[in-house]
PATINU-243472 format. One record per residue (C-alpha): x, y, z. Coordinates in pm, whole numbers, padded with zeros to 5 digits, always signed. Example, Ala and Ser with C-alpha at 12.3 -4.5 7.8 and 13.67 -1.06 7.14 Angstrom:
# residues 2
+01230-00450+00780
+01367-00106+00714
# end
This chain:
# residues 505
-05942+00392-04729
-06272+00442-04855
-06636+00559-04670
-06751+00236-04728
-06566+00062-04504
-06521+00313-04270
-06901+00303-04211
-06857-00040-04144
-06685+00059-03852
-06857+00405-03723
-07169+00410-03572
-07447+00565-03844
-07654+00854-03764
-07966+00609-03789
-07835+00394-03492
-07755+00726-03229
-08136+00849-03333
-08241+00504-03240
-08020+00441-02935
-08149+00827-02835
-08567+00702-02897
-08484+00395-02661
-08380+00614-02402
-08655+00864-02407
-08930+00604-02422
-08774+00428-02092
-08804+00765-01938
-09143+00852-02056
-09225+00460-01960
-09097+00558-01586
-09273+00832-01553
-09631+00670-01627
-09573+00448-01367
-09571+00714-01126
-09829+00800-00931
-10054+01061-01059
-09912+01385-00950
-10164+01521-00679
-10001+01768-00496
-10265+01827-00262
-10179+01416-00130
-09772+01477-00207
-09548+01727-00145
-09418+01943-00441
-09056+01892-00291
-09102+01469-00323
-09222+01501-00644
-08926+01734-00760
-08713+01517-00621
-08813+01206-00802
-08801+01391-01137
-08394+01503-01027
-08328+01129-00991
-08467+01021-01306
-08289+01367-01460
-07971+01183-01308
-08058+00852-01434
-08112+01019-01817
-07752+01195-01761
-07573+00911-01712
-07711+00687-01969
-07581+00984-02169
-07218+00985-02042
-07219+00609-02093
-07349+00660-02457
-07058+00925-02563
-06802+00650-02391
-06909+00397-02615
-06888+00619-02893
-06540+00723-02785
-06405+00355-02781
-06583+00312-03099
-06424+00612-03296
-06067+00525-03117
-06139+00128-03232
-06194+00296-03558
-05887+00508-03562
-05664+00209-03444
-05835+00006-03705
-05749+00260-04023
-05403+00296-03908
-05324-00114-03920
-05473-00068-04235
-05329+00195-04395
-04980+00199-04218
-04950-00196-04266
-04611-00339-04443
-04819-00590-04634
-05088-00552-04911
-05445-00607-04805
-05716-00625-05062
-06066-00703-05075
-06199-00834-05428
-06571-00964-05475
-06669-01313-05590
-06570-01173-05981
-06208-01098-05896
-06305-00681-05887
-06122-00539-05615
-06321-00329-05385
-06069-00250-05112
-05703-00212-05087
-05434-00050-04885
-05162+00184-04983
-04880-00116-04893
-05101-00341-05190
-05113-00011-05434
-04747-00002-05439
-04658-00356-05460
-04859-00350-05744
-04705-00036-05944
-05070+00173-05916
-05230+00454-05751
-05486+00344-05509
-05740+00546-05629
-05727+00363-05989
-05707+00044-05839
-06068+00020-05729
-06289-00247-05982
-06002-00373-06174
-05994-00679-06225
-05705-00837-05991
-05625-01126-06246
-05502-00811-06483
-05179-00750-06244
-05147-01139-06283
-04834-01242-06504
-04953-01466-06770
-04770-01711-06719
-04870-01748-06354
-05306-01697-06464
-05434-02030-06493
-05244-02087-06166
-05484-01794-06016
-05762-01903-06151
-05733-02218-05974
-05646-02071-05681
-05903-01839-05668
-06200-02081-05746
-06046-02306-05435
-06114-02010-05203
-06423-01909-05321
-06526-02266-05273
-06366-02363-04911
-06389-02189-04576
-05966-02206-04471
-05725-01946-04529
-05534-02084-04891
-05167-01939-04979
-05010-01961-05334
-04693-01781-05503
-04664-01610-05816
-04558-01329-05997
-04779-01011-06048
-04703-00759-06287
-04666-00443-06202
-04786-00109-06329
-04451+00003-06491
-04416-00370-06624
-04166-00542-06404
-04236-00859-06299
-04244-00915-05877
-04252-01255-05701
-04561-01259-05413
-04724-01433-05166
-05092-01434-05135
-05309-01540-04828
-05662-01580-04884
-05965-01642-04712
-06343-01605-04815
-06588-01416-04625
-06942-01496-04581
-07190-01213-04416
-07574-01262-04425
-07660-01310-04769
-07460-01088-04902
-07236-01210-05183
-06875-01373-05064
-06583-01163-05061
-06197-01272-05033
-05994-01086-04832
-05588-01147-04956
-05282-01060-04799
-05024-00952-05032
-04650-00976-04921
-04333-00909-05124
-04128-01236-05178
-03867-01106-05350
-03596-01088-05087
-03679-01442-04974
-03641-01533-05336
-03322-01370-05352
-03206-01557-05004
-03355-01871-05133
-03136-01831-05508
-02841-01754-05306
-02865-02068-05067
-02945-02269-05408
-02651-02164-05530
-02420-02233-05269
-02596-02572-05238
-02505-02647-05590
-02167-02500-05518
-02088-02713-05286
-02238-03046-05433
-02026-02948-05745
-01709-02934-05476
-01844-03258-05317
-01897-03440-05613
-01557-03352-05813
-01350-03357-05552
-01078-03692-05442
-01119-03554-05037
-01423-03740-04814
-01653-03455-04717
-01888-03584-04431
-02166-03421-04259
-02215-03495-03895
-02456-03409-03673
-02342-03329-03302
-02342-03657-03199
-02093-03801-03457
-02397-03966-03686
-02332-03938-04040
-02596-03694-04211
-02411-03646-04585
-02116-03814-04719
-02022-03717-05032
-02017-03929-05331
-01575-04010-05257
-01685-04249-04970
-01744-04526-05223
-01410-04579-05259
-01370-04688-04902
-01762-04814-04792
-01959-04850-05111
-02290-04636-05161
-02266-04352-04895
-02689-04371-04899
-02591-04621-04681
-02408-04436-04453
-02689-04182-04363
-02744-04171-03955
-02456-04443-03914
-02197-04379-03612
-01893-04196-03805
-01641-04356-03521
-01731-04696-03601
-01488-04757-03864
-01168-04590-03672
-00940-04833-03519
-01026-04903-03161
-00608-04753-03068
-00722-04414-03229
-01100-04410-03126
-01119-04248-02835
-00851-03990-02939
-01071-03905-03237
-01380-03883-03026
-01247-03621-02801
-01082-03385-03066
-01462-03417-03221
-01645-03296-02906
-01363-03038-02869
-01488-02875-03201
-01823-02875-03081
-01699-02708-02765
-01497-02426-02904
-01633-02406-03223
-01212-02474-03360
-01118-02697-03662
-00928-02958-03503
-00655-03182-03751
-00567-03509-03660
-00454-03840-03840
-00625-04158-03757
-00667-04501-03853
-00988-04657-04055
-01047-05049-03964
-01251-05160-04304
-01504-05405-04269
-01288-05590-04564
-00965-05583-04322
-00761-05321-04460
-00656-05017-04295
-00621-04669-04459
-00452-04399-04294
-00641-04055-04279
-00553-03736-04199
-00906-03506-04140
-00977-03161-04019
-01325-03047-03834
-01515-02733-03823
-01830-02640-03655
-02175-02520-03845
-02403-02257-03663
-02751-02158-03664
-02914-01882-03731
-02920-01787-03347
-02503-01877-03318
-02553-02208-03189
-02381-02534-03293
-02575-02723-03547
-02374-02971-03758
-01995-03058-03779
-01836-03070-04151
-01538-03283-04169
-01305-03288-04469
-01043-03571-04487
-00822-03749-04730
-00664-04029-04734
-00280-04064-04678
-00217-04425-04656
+00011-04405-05006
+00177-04111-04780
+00235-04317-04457
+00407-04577-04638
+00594-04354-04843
+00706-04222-04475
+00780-04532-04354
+01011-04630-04657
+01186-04334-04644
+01227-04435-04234
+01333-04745-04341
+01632-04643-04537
+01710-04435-04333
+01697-04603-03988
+01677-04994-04143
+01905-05248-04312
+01755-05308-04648
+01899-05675-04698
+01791-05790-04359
+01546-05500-04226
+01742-05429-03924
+01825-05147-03751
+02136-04988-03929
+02432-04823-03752
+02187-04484-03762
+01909-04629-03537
+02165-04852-03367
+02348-04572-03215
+01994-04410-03123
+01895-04752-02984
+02270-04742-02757
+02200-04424-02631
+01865-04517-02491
+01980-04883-02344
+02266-04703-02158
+02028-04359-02061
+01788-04658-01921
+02080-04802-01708
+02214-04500-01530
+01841-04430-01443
+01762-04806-01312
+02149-04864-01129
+02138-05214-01383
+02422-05318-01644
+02308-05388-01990
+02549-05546-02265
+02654-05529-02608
+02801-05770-02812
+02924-05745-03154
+02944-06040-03421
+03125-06116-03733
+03090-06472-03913
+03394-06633-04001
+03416-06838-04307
+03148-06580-04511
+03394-06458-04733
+03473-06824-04955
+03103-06850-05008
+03083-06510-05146
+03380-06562-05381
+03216-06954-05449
+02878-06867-05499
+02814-06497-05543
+02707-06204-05356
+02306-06361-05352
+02367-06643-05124
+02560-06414-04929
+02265-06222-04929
+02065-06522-04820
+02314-06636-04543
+02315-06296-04384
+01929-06279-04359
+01870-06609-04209
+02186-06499-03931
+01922-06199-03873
+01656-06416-03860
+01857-06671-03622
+01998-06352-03394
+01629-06210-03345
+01519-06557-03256
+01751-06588-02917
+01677-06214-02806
+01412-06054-02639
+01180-05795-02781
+01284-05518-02566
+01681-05624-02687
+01787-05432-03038
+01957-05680-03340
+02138-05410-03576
+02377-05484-03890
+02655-05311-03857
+02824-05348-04220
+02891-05632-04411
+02889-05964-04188
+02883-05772-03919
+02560-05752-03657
+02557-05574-03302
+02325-05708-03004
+02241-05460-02711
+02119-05617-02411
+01902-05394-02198
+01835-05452-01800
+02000-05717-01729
+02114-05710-01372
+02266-05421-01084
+02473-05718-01003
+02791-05718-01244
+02905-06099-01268
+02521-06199-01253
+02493-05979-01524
+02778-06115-01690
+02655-06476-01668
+02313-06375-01832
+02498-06181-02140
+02677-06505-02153
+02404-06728-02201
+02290-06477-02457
+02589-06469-02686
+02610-06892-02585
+02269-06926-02732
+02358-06725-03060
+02686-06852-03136
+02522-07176-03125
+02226-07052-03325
+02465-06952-03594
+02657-07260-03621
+02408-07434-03724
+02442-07522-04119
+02286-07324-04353
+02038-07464-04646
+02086-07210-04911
+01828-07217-05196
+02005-07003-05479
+01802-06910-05753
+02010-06835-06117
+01954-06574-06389
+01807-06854-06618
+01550-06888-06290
+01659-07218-06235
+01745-07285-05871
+02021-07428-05655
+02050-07573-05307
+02371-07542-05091
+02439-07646-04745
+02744-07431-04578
+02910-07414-04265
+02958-07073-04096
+03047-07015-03729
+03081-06642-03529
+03321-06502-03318
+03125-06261-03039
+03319-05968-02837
+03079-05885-02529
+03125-05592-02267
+02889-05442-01994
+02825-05093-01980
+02663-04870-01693
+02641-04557-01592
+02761-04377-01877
+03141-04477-01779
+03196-04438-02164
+03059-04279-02468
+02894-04558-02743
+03168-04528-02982
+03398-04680-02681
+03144-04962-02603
+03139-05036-02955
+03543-05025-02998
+03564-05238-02717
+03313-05540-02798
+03523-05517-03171
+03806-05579-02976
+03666-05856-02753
+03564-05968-03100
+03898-06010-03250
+04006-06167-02916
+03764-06458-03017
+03849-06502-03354
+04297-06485-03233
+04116-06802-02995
+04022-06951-03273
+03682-06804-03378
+03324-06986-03296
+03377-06842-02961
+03294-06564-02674
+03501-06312-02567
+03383-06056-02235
+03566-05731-02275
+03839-05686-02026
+04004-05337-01921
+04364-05313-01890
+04316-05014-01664
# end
C-alpha cells in the first residue's frame, strides 16, 4: 500500500503541532485570567495549588490526545490489513483510467507485480474484445453517483484471458478531481458452475425433447411448472399446461390414490411407481404407468417433484387380450372352463362362510347339431352367441354365465338361500326363466363368402341339470359331474326341460 494513502489515514505531523498550540494557548489563556499573583494578598501555598490543578488539567488533555492517536493508528492498522489481506481486487484509477491504488488480491488477478501496476492505464489489462464495453462502462460511472457492475474478461500479464466482475463507484472530495474506486472479483468458478448447469440444462432439454416418455415438472403442490414437448400427444401445446393442477386429468377412481403416493415423495424424498388412469377432455382414457422423485435445494430441502411417465394403454389392452384368451370364450366372451372353475371355487368358498346354498346348472341345446350340418359352423356361431346373450339376460350380475365347450354353457348361482327347498324353488325359477329364454326362435342373419346375406329362423330348445351345493360337501369337478348328469336326465325326459340333481346315497 502506498504513503499516500496511508497519510490519508494517519494523523500528519502538522495537525499534532497544531492540536499541541491549541492546548498551550488555553493554558496560557487560563492563566491571564488569574488574578495577578500578589503574594503579599495570597498565600504562596493557594497559588501553587492552582498552578497543580491546571498542571493536572494539561496532563490529561495529554493522555486523552495519545488515546486518540492510539485508536487512530489501530483504525489505521485494521484499515491496511482489509486492504491488503482482502480476497478481492481493489483499485483506485483517476478520471483518465491511470490506476493510482491497488491491492495485492487486484495485482494477482491481473498477472502483475503491484509495484508496476501503478499509472497504467487499466483499459490495457482489458481484452479487446471486451474495450468498447469498458469504455462505456467507465464513462457511466464517471458520470452517475451509484455503484455500476459489468463483466468481462481482462487479460492478464502472462496472456491468459480471466472472466471478472467489476463494481464501481465514483468518488467526489472537495474539488479535487473524481476518482473510481472498483472492486475486482474472479468469476471464473461461477463461470465454470454456470457452463456446467448450461450444460446439463441442454442435456436434459435434448432428453426432454427426443424422448416418447412425458417428463413433467411439478412444483410441491402438484402444479405443472415444465412439461416437455411429448405432452402434445395427449393435451396439445404443453405452454398451456404451465401452473395447471397435474391431478386434474386422472380419473376421479385413481385420483386420490395418485395424490397420496405424490405427497409421499415429498415426504420421504422416495420415487414412488404407480399406474393410473388419464380422463381426456376428448373422452378417451390412456393408461399410464409414472414414477416420482423429489428435487432439493441448495440447503437439502424439497423444491420441485420430476415425474417421468409413459403411456401403456397399447400395454393394458395387450394384457387384457392375453386375459381374455386365457380366462374368456372368444366366440361368445364368456368365462371359459379356466375362469369358470375359479368363479366355482369362490361361489362355494362364499357359501360355507354365509351358511347359504348356491346352485349350478349346466345346459346343452338340443337340436344344434342339424343346423350346423344345414347351414355351417357360422350360424352356429351366431346361435351360440345370442344363447349367451339370452343366458346373461335372466341372471344376476353377481351370478357367472361360462361356456363350457361346444353347446354347452354352465350357470352358478351364488346366495341364494340357508333354506334348502327355498333355495331350490329360486334355482328353479332361474333355470324356468332360461329354458324359456332359449326356446324362443332364433332369427339368424347369415352372411356368405360372396357377402351376400341370408336370414334363417330355427328352433332350438335346452335341457338344464341343476344341483345345490354348500359347505364344501364336494369338490367342483363333482358339482359339475352331477348337474351333467341331471342334464342327461332332462334330455332321457325328453329334453326342453329341468332336472334338480338327486343323490342316490
Amino acid at each position: 500500500m502506498s504513503h499516500k494513502l496511508l497519510d490519508q489515514v494517519k494523523p500528519s505531523a502538522e495537525t499534532e503541532a497544531e492540536f499541541a498550540r491549541a492546548l498551550r494557548e488555553a493554558a496560557e489563556k487560563k492563566l491571564a485570567q488569574m488574578p495577578h499573583l500578589d503574594t503579599s494578598i495570597r498565600p504562596v501555598e493557594e497559588i501553587l495549588h492552582e498552578l497543580r490543578v491546571h498542571q493536572i488539567e494539561l496532563e490529561m488533555q495529554n493522555d486523552e490526545l495519545r488515546r486518540t492517536q492510539l485508536l487512530i493508528e489501530e483504525s489505521r492498522d485494521r484499515y491496511v490489513e482489509f486492504y491488503d489481506f482482502a480476497p478481492v481486487g481493489y483499485i483506485t484509477v483517476n478520471r483518465d483510467a491511470l490506476i493510482e491504488e491497488i491491492n495485492p488480491a487486484g495485482a494477482k488477478l491481473l498477472g502483475e507485480e503491484r509495484g508496476k501496476l501503478l499509472r497504467r492505464h487499466f483499459a490495457a489489462f482489458i481484452a479487446a474484445e471486451d474495450r468498447d464495453h469498458w469504455y462505456q462502462y467507465f464513462t457511466s460511472v464517471l458520470q452517475r453517483d451509484v455503484k455500476l457492475a459489468c463483466e468481462l474478461d481482462i487479460l492478464r500479464g502472462d496472456g491468459t484471458l480471466l472472466p471478472v466482475q467489476l463494481d464501481s463507484v465514483r468518488l467526489l472530495k472537495d474539488d479535487n478531481p473524481p476518482v473510481v474506486r472498483i472492486v475486482l472479483s474472479d468469476n471464473a468458478e461461477r463461470k465454470r458452475v454456470e457452463e456446467s448447469v448450461r450444460e446439463k440444462e441442454e442435456f436434459f432439454r435434448m432428453i426432454a425433447e427426443n424422448t416418447e416418455d412425458f417428463i413433467a415438472i411439478l412444483d410441491l403442490e402438484g402444479r405443472r411448472l415444465y412439461n416437455s414437448p411429448s405432452y402434445a400427444r395427449l393435451f396439445g401445446d404443453p405452454e398451456n399446461l404451465q401452473g395447471t393442477d397435474s391431478f386434474a386429468e386422472i380419473h376421479p377412481d385413481d385420483r386420490e390414490r395418485v395424490k397420496e403416493l405424490f405427497m409421499e415423495t415429498v415426504r420421504s424424498g422416495q420415487g414412488m411407481q404407480t399406474e393410473y388412469r388419464f380422463a381426456l377432455p376428448d373422452g378417451s382414457i390412456h393408461h399410464m404407468e409414472s414414477i416420482g422423485g423429489l428435487i432439493k435445494n441448495t440447503h437439502d430441502q424439497p423444491s420441485r417433484v420430476i415425474v417421468v411417465s409413459r403411456d401403456i394403454t397399447e400395454r393394458k389392452q395387450a394384457e387384457e387380450k392375453i386375459r381374455s384368451l386365457a380366462y374368456f370364450d372368444t366366440l361368445t366372451q364368456l368365462p371359459n372352463r379356466r375362469m369358470l372353475d375359479d368363479r366355482l371355487s369362490q361361489a362355494m368358498a362364499a357359501s360355507k362362510r354365509s351358511g347359504r346354498y348356491g346352485a349350478l346348472m349346466f345346459l346343452d341345446m338340443d337340436n344344434f347339431k342339424p343346423l350346423n350340418d344345414q347351414q355351417g359352423h357360422s350360424a352356429g356361431d351366431l346361435l351360440l352367441k345370442e344363447v349367451a346373450r339370452r343366458i346373461n339376460g335372466c341372471v344376476r350380475e353377481m351370478d357367472t354365465v361360462a361356456r363350457f365347450g361346444g353347446d354347452e354353457f354352465v350357470v352358478v348361482l351364488n346366495e341364494l338361500s340357508a333354506d334348502e327347498a327355498e333355495s331350490a324353488v329360486l334355482a328353479g325359477v332361474v333355470a324356468e326363466k332360461i329354458r324359456v329364454a332359449l326356446a324362443e326362435p332364433y332369427v339368424l342373419n347369415i352372411l356368405h363368402t360372396d357377402k351376400s346375406a341370408t336370414k334363417i329362423k330355427h328352433h332350438c330348445t335346452s335341457s338344464i341339470g341343476v344341483i345345490l351345493f354348500i359347505n364344501h360337501e364336494a369338490g367342483p369337478e363333482d358339482i359339475i359331474k352331477w348337474a351333467d348328469m341331471a342334464m342327461y336326465q332332462a334330455k332321457d325326459a325328453g329334453r326342453n326341460a329341468i332336472r334338480f340333481y338327486e343323490s342316490k346315497a
